[in-house]
C-alpha positions in Angstrom: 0.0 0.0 0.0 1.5 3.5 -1.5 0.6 5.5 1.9 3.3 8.2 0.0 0.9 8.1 -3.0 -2.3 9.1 -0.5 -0.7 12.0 1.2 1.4 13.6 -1.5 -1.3 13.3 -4.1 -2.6 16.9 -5.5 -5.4 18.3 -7.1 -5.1 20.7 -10.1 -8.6 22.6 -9.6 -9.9 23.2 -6.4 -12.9 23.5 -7.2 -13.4 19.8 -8.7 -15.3 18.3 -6.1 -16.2 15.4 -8.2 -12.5 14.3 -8.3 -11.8 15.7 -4.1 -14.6 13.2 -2.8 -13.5 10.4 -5.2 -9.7 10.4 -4.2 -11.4 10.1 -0.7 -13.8 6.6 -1.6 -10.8 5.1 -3.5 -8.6 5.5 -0.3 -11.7 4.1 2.0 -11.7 1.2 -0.4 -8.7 0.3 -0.5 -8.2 0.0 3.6 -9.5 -2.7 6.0 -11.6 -1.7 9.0 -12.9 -3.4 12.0 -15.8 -1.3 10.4 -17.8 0.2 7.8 -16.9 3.0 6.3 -18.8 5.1 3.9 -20.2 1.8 2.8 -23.2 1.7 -0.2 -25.8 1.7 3.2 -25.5 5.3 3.5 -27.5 7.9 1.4 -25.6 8.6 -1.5 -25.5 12.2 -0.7 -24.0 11.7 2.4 -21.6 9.3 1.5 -18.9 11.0 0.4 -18.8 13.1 3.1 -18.4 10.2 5.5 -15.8 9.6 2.9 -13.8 12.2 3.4 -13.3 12.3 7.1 -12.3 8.7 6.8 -9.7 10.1 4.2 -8.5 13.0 6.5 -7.8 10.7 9.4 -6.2 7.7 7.7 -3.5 9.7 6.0 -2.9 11.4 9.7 -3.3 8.3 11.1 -0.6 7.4 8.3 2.0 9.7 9.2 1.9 9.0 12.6 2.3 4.9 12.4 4.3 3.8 8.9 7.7 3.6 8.5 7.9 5.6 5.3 7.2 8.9 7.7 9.8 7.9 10.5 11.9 11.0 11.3 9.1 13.2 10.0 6.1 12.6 11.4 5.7 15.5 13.8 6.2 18.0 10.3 3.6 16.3 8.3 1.2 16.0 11.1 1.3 19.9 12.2 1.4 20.4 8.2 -1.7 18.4 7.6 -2.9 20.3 10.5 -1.8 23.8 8.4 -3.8 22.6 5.4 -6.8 22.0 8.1 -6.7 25.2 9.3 -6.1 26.7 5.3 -9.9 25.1 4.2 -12.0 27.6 3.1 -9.3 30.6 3.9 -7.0 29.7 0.5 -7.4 27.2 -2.4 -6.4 23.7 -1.6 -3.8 21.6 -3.4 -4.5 18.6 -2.1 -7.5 16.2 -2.7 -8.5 15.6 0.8 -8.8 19.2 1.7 -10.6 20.3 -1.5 -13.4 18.0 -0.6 -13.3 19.0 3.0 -13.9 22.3 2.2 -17.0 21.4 0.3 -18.2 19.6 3.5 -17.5 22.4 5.7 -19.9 24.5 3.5 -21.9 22.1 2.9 -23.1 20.9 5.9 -21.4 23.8 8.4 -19.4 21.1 10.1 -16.9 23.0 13.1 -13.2 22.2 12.4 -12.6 21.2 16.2 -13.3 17.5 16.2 -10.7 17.2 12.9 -8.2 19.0 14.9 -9.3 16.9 18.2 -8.0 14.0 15.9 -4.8 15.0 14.8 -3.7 16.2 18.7 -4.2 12.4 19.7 -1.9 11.4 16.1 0.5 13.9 17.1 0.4 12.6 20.7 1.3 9.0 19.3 4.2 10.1 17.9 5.1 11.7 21.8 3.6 9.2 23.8 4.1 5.8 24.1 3.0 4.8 27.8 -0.3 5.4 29.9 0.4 5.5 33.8 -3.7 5.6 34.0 -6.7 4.3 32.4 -8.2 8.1 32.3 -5.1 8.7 30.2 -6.4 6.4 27.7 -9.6 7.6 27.8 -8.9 11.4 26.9 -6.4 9.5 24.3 -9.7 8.2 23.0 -12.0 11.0 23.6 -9.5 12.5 20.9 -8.5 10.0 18.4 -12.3 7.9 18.4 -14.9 10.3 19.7 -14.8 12.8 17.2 -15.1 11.0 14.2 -18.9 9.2 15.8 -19.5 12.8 16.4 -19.0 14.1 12.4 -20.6 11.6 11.3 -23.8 12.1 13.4 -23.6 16.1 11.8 -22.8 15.0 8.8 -26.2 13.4 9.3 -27.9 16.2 10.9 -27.5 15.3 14.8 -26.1 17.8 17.2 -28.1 16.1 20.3 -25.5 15.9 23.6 -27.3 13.0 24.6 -26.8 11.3 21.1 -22.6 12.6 21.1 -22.8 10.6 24.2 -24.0 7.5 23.4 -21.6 7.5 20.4 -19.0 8.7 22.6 -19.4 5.3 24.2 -19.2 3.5 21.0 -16.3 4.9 19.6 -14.3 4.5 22.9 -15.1 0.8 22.8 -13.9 0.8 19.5 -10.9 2.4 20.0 -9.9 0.3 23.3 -11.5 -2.9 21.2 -8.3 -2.3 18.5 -6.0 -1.5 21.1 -6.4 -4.9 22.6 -6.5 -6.6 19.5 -3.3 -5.0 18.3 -1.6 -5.5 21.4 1.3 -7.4 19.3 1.1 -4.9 15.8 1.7 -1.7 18.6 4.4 -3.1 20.6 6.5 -3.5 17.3 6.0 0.7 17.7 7.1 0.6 21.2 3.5 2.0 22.2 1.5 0.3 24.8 -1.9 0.8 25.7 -2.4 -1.2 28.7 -3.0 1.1 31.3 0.9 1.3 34.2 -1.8 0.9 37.0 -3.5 -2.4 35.1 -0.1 -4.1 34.8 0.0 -3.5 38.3 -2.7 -4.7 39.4 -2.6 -8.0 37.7 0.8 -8.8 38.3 2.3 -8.4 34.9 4.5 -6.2 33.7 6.3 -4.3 30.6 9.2 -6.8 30.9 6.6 -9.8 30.3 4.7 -8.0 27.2 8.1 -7.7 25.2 9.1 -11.6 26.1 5.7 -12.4 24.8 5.1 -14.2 28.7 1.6 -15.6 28.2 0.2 -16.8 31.4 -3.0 -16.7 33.9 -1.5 -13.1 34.9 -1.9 -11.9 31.3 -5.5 -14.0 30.2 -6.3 -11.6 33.6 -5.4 -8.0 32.6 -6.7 -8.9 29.1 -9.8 -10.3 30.5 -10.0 -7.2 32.4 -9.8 -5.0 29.9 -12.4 -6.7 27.2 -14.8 -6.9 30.3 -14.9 -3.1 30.8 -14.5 -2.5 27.0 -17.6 -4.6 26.7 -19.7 -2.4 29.1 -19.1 0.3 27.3 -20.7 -0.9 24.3 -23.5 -1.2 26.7 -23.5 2.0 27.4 -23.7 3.1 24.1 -26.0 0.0 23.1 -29.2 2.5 22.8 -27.9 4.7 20.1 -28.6 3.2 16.7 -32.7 3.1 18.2 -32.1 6.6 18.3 -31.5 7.2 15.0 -33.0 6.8 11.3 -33.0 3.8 8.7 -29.9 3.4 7.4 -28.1 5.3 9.1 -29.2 3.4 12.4 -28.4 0.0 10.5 -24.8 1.4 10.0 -24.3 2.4 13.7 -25.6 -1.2 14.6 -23.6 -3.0 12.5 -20.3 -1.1 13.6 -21.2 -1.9 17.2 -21.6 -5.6 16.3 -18.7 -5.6 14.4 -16.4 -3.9 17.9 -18.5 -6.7 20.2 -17.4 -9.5 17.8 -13.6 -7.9 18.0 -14.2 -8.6 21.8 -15.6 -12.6 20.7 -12.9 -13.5 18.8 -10.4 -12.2 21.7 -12.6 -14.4 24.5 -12.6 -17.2 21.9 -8.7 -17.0 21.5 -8.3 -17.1 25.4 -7.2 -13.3 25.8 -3.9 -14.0 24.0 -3.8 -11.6 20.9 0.2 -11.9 21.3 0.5 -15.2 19.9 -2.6 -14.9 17.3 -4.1 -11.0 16.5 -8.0 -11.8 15.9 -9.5 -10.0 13.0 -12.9 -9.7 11.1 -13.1 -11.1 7.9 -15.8 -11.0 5.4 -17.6 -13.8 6.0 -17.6 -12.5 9.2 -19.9 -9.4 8.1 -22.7 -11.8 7.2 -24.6 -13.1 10.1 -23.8 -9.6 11.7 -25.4 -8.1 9.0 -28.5 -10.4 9.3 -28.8 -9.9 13.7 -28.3 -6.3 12.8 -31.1 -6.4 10.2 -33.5 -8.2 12.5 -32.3 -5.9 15.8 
């Protein structure tokens, strides 16, 4: 995967919208997600919207995680951030903005939750441990929250009560790929699990890097799904909140974080020997329990 293609890609004419939103769906295609993104259940109107925040975090998310960008990933994180700020104040050059700035106009989105997202990319390329699990949290009230948020204005929702419900979501989400990637983000030297969690389980750093998988570990990881898992509860109520499909979409996406959390129960809490994932037949009976919800 070209991730250099993605973020040094230009546009010649601003104003092309057409070709902005479908550099944006060609770069959601081409990724796997726990989740859908931008997928043919949305209104096509909508869609490429959806698209286009997905584009604007995955080449952040990008710079701040592949190898290609090692040395410079603070620049071309506070540079994407530039271009953020630019939208709608000088002509953009590249793709991602262009579209973005029909967005903004479009639907009068605020520019705070995309800036909200690259603080927490910028803070990955700072940060690698958590003493607490409130650090995570604002970690994920940053780098999750606001995207659930978008896309409930990019559908017309601005209810607090509905931001929270998909606050909870989107946390889950987050804290659902942290413990499936436990492996992929210690290769970074970046660890999620909270200091205070190793602690109180017994384990430690020492034993994450020798790959020491024992009751201590199945415990903290156990530990972590469990409360993971109650925050999808919490958000549970959300997609009966909303309208057909967009309801259908948040259900799935729920489904799809609870069956991340399966898969890690079903592999005994060791996602260091084996990292579960979904597949696509996997999409299928989630599809049909989140049709019949």
């Amino acid at each position: 995967m070209n991730t250099l293609a993605h973020s040094e890609a230009r546009i010649k004419d601003p104003d092309d919208a057409p070709a902005a939103f479908k550099f944006c769906q060609d770069l959601v295609d081409s990724h796997y997600e726990n989740f859908p993104v931008a997928s043919l259940l949305l209104p096509r109107k909508l869609r490429k919207h959806v698209a286009a925040l997905y584009a604007f975090a995955r080449i952040a998310d990008d710079f701040a995680d592949e190898p290609e960008y090692e040395g410079v990933r603070k620049e071309r994180l506070l540079d994407w951030r530039r271009q953020l700020l630019a939208v709608g104040k000088e002509p953009a050059t590249h793709p991602v903005f262009a579209a973005l700035g029909r967005t903004f106009r479009e639907l009068d989105l605020p520019v705070e939750p995309f800036d909200d997202l690259l603080s927490a990319f910028l803070q990955d390329v700072e940060k690698t441990r958590y003493a607490t699990y409130d650090e995570v949290l604002d970690y994920c009230r940053r780098s999750a929250n606001p995207v659930g948020r978008v896309v409930l204005m990019i559908h017309g929702h601005r209810d607090p009560e509905l931001f929270r419900l998909s606050d909870a979501i989107c946390t889950a989400l987050q804290l659902a790929n942290f413990w499936q990637d436990i492996s992929v983000d210690l290769k970074k030297d970046r660890i999620y699990i909270p200091e205070e969690d190793f602690q109180k389980f017994s384990y430690s750093e020492a034993d994450l890097r020798m790959g020491v998988v024992n009751e201590r570990f199945h415990d903290l990881l156990k530990f972590e799904v469990n409360r993971t898992r109650d925050l999808f509860e919490q958000g549970r109520p959300l997609p009966g909140k909303l309208e057909w499909p967009l309801s259908l979409e948040i259900r799935l996406t729920w489904r799809g974080g609870r069956e991340i959390l399966r898969k890690i129960r079903k592999g005994g809490f060791d996602t260091l020997s084996t990292r579960p994932v979904l597949h696509r037949w996997d999409w299928i009976p989630l599809m049909v329990r989140s049709l019949l919800a």
